[in-house]
N, C-alpha and C positions, 0 to 999 in steps of 0.2 A: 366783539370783533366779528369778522367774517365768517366763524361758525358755531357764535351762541355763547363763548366763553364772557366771561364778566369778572370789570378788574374795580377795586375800591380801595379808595386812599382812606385810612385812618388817620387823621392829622395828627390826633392827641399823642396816641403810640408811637406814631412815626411809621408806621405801616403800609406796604403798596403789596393788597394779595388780589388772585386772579383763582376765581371757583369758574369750574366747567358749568355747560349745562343744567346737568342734574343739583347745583350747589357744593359739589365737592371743590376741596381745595386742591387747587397745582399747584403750586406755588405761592411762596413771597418775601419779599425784599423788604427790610431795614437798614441793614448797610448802607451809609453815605443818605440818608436823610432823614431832614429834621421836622420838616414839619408839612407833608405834602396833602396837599388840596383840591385844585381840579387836575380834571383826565379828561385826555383826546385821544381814541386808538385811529392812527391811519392807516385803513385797509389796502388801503395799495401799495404802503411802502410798506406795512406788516409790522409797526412801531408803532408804541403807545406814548404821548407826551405825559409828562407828569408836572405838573406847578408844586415848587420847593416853596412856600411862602417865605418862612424864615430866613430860606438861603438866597434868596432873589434868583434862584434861576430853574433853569426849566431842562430835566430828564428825559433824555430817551432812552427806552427800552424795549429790545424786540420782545415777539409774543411768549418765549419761554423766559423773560424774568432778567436779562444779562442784558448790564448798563451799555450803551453802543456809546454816547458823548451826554454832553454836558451844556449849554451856552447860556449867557446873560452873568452879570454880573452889579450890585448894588450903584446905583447912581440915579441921575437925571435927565442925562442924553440920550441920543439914539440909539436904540440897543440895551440899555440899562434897565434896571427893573428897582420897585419898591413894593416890595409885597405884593407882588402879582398875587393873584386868585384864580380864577379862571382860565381857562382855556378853549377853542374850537379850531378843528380844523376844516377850512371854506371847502366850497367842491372845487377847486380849482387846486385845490394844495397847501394854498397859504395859511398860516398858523396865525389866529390873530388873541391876543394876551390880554384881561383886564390886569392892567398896573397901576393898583388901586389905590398905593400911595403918592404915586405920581398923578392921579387923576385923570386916566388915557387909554386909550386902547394903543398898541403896540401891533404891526403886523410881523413877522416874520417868514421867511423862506422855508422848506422844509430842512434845509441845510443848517439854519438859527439864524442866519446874515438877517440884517434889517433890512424892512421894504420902508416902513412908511409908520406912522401915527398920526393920532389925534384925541382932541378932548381939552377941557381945560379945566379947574375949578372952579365954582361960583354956584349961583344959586338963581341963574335966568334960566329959560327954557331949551333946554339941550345942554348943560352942563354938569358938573359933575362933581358929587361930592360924594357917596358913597358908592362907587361901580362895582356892581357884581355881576350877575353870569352873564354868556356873551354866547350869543347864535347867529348861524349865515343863513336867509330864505336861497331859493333856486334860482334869483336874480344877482346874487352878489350884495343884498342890503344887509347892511349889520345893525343886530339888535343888541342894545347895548341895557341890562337891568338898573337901573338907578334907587337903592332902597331908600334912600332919606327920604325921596318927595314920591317914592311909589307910582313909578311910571316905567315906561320902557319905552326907550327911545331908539328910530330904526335913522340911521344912516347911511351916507353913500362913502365909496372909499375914499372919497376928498373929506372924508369928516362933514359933509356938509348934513342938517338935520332935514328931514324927510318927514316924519312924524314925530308925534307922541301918543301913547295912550294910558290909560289906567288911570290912578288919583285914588287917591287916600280913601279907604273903608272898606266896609265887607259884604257890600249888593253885589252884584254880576260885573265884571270888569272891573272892578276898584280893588286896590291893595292894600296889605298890612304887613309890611318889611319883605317883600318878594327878593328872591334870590335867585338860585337858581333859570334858565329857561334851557328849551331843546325846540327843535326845530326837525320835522321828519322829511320823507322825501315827497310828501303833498302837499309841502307848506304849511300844516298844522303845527302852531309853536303851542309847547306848551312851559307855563309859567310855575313856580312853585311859589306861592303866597303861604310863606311861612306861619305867620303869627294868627291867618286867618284859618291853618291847619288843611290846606288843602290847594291841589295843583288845579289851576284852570286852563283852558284849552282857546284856540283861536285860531279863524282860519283866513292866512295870507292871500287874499284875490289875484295872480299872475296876470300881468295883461294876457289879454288873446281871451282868458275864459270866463 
């Protein structure tokens, strides 16, 4: 958060604790979850999102630890969720969800109200079959991880695809079940290529530089 603290989901326990600094613990929550996954802290609203996998929905909680609401609920419409995973919150506010079993990105409001999605299943180029983490560059393009076919694909808020890159192996840019990304405030995303046992780095060109 906005000064240094760090919060970490334990799925397996069910666990959501938040170490200062130094690595001491302040707190942490188990009550009312079951199985939570990713984390968005929004510094301007002072609330961290939580991804409930199991429970299909998504936690908020200010910075001392006490649940504020709650929204989403298991389906396949707008607003519904199937195993979300991931989370990021855009620079603009907007909360956008990997709903991994629905095969999509999800956007929300900070409120939880629906804005918009996209994505579909399949196996052509920009689709989606196993979606994992999810980051916004300083333009509004959304990176969306795809581990099956070890790419990451960036698109625009109309869902439309933009690029691709990476591909299967373990030379320089190529992946092996990538997961995770982040995205900093210089446009450097970086990727976590699990099975290759190491995070690689990359840097977003903005027009203008």
């Amino acid at each position: 958060d906005a000064v240094g603290n760090v919060y970490v989901a334990d799925s397996e326990l069910g666990l959501l604790v938040s170490l200062d600094p130094a690595g001491r613990e302040r707190w942490r929550v188990s009550r009312g979850l079951l199985r939570p996954t990713g984390l968005a802290f929004d510094w301007r609203r002072g609330v961290l999102y939580v991804v409930d996998t199991q429970a299909h929905r998504i936690h908020v909680y200010d910075a001392a630890g006490q649940l504020r609401r709650s929204f989403g609920t298991r389906g396949t419409g707008d607003g519904e969720l199937n195993f979300p995973t991931n989370i990021v919150v855009a620079p603009d506010g907007t909360l956008l969800v990997t709903d991994a079993m629905n095969f999509r990105i999800q956007a929300f409001a900070p409120d939880g109200s629906f804005l918009f999605q996209f994505g579909r299943h399949g196996d052509a180029v920009g689709d989606f079959a196993r979606p994992k983490g999810v980051a916004v560059d300083s333009e509004g393009h959304i990176y969306v991880v795809e581990g099956l076919f070890d790419v990451v694909n960036i698109f625009d808020r109309e869902g439309t695809l933009l690029l691709s890159f990476g591909g299967a192996g373990q030379g320089r840019g190529e992946f092996w079940l990538a997961t995770g990304i982040a995205i900093d405030e210089h446009d450097r995303v970086y990727v976590s290529d699990s099975f290759n046992g190491r995070v690689q780095v990359f840097q977003y060109l903005a027009h203008g530089r």
